[in-house]
SEROVEX-207599 format. One record per residue (C-alpha): residue number from 1; residue in one letter; z, y, x. Coordinates in steps of 0.5 Angstrom, whole numbers. Example, Ala and Ser with C-alpha at 12.3 -4.5 7.8 and 13.67 -1.06 7.14 Angstrom:
BEGIN
   i aa    c3    c2    c1
   1  A    16    -9    25
   2  S    14    -2    27
//
This chain:
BEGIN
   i aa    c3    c2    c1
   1  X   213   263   280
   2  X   207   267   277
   3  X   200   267   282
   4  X   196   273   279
   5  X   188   272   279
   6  X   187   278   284
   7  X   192   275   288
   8  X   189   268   289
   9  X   182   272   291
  10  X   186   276   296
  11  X   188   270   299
  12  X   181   264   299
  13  X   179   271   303
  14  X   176   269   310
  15  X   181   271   316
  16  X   176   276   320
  17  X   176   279   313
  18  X   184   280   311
  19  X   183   282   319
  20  X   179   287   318
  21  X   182   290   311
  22  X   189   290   316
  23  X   185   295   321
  24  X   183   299   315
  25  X   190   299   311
  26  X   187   296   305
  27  X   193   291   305
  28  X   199   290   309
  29  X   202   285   313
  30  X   207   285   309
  31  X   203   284   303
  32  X   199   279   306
  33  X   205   275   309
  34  X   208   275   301
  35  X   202   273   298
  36  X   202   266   302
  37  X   210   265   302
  38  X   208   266   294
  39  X   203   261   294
  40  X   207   257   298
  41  X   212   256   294
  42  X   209   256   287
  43  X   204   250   289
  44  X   207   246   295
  45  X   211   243   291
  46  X   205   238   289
  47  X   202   239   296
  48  X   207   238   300
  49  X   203   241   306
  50  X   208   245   309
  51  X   214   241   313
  52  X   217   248   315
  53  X   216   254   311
  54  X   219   260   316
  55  X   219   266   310
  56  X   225   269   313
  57  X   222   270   320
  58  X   214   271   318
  59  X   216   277   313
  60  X   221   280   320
  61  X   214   279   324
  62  X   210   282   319
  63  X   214   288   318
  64  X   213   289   325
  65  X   206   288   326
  66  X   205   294   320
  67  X   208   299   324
  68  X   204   298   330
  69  X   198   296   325
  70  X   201   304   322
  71  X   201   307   329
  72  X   194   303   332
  73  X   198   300   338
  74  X   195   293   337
  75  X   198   287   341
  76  X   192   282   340
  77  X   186   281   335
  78  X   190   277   331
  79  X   196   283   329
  80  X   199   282   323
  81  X   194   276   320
  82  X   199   269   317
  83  X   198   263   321
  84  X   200   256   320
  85  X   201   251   326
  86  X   200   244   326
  87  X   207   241   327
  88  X   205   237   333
  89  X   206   244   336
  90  X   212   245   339
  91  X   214   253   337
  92  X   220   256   340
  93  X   226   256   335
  94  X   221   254   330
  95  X   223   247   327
  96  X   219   242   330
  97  X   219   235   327
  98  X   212   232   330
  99  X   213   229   324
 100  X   217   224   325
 101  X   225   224   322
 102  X   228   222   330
 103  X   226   230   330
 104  X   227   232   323
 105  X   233   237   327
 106  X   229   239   333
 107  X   228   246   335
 108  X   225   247   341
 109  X   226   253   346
 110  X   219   254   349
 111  X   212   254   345
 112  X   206   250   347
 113  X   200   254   351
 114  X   196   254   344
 115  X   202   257   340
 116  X   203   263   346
 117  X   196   265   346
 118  X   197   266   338
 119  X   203   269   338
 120  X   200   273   344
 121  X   195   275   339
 122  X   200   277   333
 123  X   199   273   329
 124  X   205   272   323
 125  X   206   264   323
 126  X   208   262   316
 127  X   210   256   319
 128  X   209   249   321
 129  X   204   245   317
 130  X   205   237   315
 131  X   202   230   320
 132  X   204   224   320
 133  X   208   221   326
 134  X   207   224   333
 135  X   199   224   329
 136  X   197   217   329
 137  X   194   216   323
 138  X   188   219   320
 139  X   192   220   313
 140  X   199   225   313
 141  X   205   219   310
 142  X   211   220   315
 143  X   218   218   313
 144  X   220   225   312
 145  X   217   227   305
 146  X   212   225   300
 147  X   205   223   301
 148  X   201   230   304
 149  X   195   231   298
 150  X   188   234   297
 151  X   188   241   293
 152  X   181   238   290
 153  X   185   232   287
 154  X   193   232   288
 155  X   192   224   287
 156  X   188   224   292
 157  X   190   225   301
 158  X   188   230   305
 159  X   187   226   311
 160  X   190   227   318
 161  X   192   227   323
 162  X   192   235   321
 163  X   192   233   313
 164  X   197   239   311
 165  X   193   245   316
 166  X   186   243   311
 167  X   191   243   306
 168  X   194   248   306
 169  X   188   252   307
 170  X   184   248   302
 171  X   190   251   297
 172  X   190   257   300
 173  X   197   257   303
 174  X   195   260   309
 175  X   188   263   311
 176  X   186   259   318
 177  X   190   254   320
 178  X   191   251   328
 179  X   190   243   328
 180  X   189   238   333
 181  X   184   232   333
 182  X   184   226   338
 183  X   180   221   333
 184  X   179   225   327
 185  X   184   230   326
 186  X   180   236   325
 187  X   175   233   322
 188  X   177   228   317
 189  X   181   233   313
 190  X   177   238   313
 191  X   172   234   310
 192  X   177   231   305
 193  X   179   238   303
 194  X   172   241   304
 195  X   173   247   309
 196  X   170   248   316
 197  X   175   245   323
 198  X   172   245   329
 199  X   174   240   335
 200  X   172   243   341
 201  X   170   239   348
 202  X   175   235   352
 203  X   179   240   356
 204  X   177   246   352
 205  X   184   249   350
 206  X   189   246   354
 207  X   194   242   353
 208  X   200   244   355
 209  X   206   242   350
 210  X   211   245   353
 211  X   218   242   357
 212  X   222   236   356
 213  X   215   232   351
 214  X   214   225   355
 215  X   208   225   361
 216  X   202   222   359
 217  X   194   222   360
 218  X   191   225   354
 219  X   183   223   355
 220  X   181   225   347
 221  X   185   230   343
 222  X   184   237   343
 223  X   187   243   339
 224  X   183   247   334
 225  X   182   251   329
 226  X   181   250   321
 227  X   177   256   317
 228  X   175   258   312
 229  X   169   260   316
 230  X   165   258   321
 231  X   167   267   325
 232  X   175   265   323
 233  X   174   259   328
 234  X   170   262   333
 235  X   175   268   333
 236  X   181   263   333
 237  X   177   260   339
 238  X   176   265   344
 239  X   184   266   343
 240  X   186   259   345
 241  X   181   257   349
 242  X   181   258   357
 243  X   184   256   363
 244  X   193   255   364
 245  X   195   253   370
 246  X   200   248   367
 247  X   194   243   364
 248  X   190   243   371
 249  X   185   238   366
 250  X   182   245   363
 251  X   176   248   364
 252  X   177   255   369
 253  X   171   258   365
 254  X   171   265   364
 255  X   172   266   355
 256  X   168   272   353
 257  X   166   275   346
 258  X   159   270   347
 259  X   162   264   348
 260  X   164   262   342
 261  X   160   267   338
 262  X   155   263   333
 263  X   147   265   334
 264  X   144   269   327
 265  X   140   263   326
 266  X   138   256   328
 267  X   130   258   329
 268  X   128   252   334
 269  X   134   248   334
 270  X   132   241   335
 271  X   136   236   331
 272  X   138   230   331
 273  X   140   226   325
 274  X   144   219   325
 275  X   146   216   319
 276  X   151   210   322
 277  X   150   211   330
 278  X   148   205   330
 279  X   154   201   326
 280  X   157   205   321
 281  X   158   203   313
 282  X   157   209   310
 283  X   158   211   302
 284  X   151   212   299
 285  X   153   218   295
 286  X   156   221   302
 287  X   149   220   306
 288  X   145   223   300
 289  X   148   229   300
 290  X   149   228   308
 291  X   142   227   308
 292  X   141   233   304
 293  X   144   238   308
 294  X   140   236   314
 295  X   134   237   311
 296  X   136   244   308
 297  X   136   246   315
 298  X   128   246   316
 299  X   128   252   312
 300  X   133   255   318
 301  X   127   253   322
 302  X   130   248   325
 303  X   126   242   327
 304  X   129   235   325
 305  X   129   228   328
 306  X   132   222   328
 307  X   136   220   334
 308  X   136   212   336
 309  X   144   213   338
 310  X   147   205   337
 311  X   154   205   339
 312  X   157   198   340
 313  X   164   197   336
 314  X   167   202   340
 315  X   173   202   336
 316  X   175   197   341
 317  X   175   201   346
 318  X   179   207   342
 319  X   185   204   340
 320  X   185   201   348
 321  X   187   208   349
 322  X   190   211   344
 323  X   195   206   343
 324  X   196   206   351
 325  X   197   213   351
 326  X   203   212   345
 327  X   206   207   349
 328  X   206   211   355
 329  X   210   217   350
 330  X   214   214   345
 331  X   215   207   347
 332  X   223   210   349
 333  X   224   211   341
 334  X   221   205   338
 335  X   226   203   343
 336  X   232   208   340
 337  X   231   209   333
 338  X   227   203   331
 339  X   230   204   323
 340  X   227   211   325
 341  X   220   210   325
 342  X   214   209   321
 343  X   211   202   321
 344  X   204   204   323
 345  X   207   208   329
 346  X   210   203   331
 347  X   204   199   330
 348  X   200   203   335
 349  X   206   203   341
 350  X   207   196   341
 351  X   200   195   341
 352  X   199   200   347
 353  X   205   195   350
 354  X   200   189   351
 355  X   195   193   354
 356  X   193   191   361
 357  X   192   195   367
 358  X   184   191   366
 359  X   184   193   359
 360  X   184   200   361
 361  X   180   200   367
 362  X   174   197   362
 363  X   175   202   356
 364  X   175   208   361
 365  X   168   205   363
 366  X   167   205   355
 367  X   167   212   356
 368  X   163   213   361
 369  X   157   208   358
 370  X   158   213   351
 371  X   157   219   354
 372  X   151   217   357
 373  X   148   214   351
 374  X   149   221   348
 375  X   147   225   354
 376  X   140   221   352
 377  X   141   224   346
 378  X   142   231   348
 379  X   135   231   352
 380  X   132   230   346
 381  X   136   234   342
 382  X   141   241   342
 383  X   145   237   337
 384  X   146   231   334
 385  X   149   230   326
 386  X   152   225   322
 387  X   157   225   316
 388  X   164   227   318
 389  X   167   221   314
 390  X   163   215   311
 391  X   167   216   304
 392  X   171   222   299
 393  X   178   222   299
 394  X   181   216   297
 395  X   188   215   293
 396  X   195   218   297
 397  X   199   212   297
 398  X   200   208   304
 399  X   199   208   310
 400  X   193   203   311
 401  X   191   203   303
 402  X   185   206   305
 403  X   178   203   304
 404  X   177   196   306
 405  X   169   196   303
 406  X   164   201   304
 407  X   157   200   301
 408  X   158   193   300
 409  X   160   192   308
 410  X   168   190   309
 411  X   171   195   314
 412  X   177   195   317
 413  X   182   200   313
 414  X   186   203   320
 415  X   179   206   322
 416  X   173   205   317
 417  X   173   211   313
 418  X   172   215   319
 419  X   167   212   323
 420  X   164   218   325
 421  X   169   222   329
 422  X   172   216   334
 423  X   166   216   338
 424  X   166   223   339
 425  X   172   223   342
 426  X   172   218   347
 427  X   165   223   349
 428  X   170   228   349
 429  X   164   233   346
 430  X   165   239   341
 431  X   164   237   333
 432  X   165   241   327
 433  X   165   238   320
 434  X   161   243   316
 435  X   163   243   306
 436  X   156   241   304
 437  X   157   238   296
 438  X   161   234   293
 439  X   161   228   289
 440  X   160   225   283
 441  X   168   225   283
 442  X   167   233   285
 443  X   171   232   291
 444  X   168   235   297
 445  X   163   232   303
 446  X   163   234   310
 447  X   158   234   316
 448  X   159   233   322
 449  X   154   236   327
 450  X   155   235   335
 451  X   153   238   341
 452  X   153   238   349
 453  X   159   239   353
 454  X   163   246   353
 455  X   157   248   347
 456  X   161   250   342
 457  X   156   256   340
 458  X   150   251   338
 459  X   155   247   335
 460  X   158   253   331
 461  X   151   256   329
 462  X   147   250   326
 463  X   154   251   322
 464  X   154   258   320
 465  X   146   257   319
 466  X   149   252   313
 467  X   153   256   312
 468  X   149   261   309
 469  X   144   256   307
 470  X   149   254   302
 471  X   156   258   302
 472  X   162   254   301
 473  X   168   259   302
 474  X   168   262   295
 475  X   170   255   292
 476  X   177   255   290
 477  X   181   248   288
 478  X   184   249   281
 479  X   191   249   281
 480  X   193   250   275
//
């Protein structure tokens, strides 16, 4: 299917401005929803970002959504506007598969919080985004299809754990996407496929999956946006955050149209750079251009330093977690379907079995000692940045083939491509990855920068300052 030029600029616009072009009657819902559904079907084929496309019922949304858009009776901010859903979000009569094949059939009957407030909002959800098994990866291979790939290079991965949301976004499949991050999985992809994700602070955004899903603490992920700019994920954010009594973890903080809303400037923003937190392997062409993007922010008015921030091995204290929190959800499956399911999500269960009761107590402490290195930090400084990932997109292949040396260093495959995202976790701190190059292979680089507990705005305006600095969203990935 033919995907006309003036079709493709329509569909690489930002959200808040295909919003405002519904609001005006410049485009319709309907033309809006085809668009995509188009796109879809004439570049996922080599993308694979879509586990489900749900064509039949977006454009039924999108209809729907043009007759109040006609009579101005909006149901939400979002009315009319296509979406795509990561699909570790259970959707009501929208197949679910959590990327794994023992639920390759599963529809659910009820919708997680995030996805209600979307629905809420009036977004036409053009269906269900690819990740790897129950999200334990930071690339997107599951048993259910090929290999999710970067739209800047198709022999290239996307990332994960939300690999195919910043794929799809990337392609211009969608114009924003819902993702989650519980070690990277906003960020690494969004990296990888140069657009812009947030991950917000640790009870932000409530958890609440939905009846039936397994019972387990969640002390790192988060759900978030992935944009094609720094306003689509504030106005994504103002929607899916706030307190539901079903996740008693949440924050009970008022959302107002200020919480999220970016400063039109960094002026006086104090800033402190990290090029390794202390014990990361960085790629030197990533950290030049790294470096470079922060020292462009001094002509925002921002004043720069270099924050002594030294972390002591804590992917350690990580896995201790993570894999604890697997077991605890999908030792059951492992148990039932062992022919069923992926060798690293196995991996992760199992090791989540030999963790002791000591083991979880000390990584809990962990997590209070990195919190205070970086409390520190924020005495001195309103945000902290890093590189998002210590490499560019390396090859789709498997699993763990990744990355075993970086900048002459051997690092561990399972984590050492993204050194900079895992801590941030544990800290349960909001951090964006902002597009600010690209390599000499031309495949984009992302910064992180992170900010104190609950201050996504600081967060969100050193990004739009960079933003405007060196604008990102009109760079679109050949296709052809």
């Amino acid at each position: 299917m033919n995907v006309s030029s003036a079709d493709q600029s329509l569909a690489f616009n930002p959200a808040v401005k295909l919003i405002s072009m519904l609001r005006e009657k410049q485009v319709s819902s309907v033309e809006l929803t085809r668009l995509y559904l188009d796109r879809i079907e004439a570049f996922d084929n080599r993308l694979h970002s879509y586990l489900t496309v749900d064509a039949e019922n977006a454009l039924s949304l999108a209809a729907k959504a043009d007759k109040r858009l006609m009579s101005g009776n909006l149901v939400g901010p979002l009315d009319g506007l296509p979406i795509s859903i990561k699909d570790l979000e259970i959707t009501a009569g929208l197949k679910t598969t959590g990327g794994s094949q023992i639920f390759k059939d599963r529809i659910p009957k009820e919708d997680s919080v995030v996805v209600e407030r979307i629905k809420s909002a009036g977004a036409v959800i053009l269906g269900k985004t690819n990740t790897p098994e129950f999200g334990l990866l930071g690339v997107t291979y599951n048993l259910l299809g090929e290999h999710c790939r970067n739209p800047w290079n198709i022999n290239k991965t996307s990332g994960g754990s939300s690999g195919g949301a910043a794929s799809a976004l990337a392609a211009g499949l969608c114009p924003v996407s819902i993702g989650g991050d519980g070690g990277g999985s906003i960020r690494i992809p969004s990296s990888f496929c140069g657009v812009f994700g947030l991950k917000p602070t640790q009870g932000r955004v409530p958890k609440y999956g939905g009846a039936g899903l397994p019972i387990a603490a969640n002390h790192l992920s988060q759900t978030g946006p992935i944009s094609r700019s720094v306003a689509d994920s504030a106005l994504i954010m103002q929607i899916i955050s706030g307190f539901d009594a079903r996740d008693p973890s949440g924050f009970i903080d008022e959302i107002t149209h200020d919480t999220f809303s970016p400063a039109s400037t960094g002026n006086g923003l104090r800033i402190g750079w990290s090029s390794d937190l202390g014990f990361a392997a960085v790629d030197s062409e990533v950290l030049n251009i790294c470096q470079e993007a922060t020292t462009s922010l001094k002509n925002a008015g921002c004043e720069i330093d270099n924050a002594d921030i030294v972390l002591n091995e804590p992917f350690g204290p990580f896995r201790t977690l993570f894999s604890a929190m697997a077991y605890t959800a999908y030792s059951q499956l492992l148990e039932n379907y062992p022919d069923q399911i992926t060798d690293y999500a196995a991996n992760c269960i199992e090791n989540g079995a030999s963790v002791t009761g000591a083991d979880y107590a000390a990584a809990l402490g962990y997590v209070d000692q990195i919190k205070s290195i970086f409390n520190s930090a924020f005495e001195k400084f309103d945000v902290i940045i890093t590189p998002t990932l210590a490499v560019e997109a390396f090859d789709a292949l498997g699993p763990l083939e990744t990355v075993n040396e970086v900048n002459g260093r051997e690092v561990d495959p399972w984590w050492g491509y993204f050194p900079f995202t895992f801590p941030i976790n544990l800290a349960g701190l909001p951090a964006s990855s902002v597009p600010v190059g690209f390599s000499k292979n031309k495949l984009p680089i992302g910064l992180q920068i992170i900010g104190r507990p609950r201050d996504e705005k600081t967060v969100l305006s050193v990004s739009a300052a960079l933003e405007q600095i060196s604008p990102w969203a009109d760079i679109k990935p050949d296709l052809s």
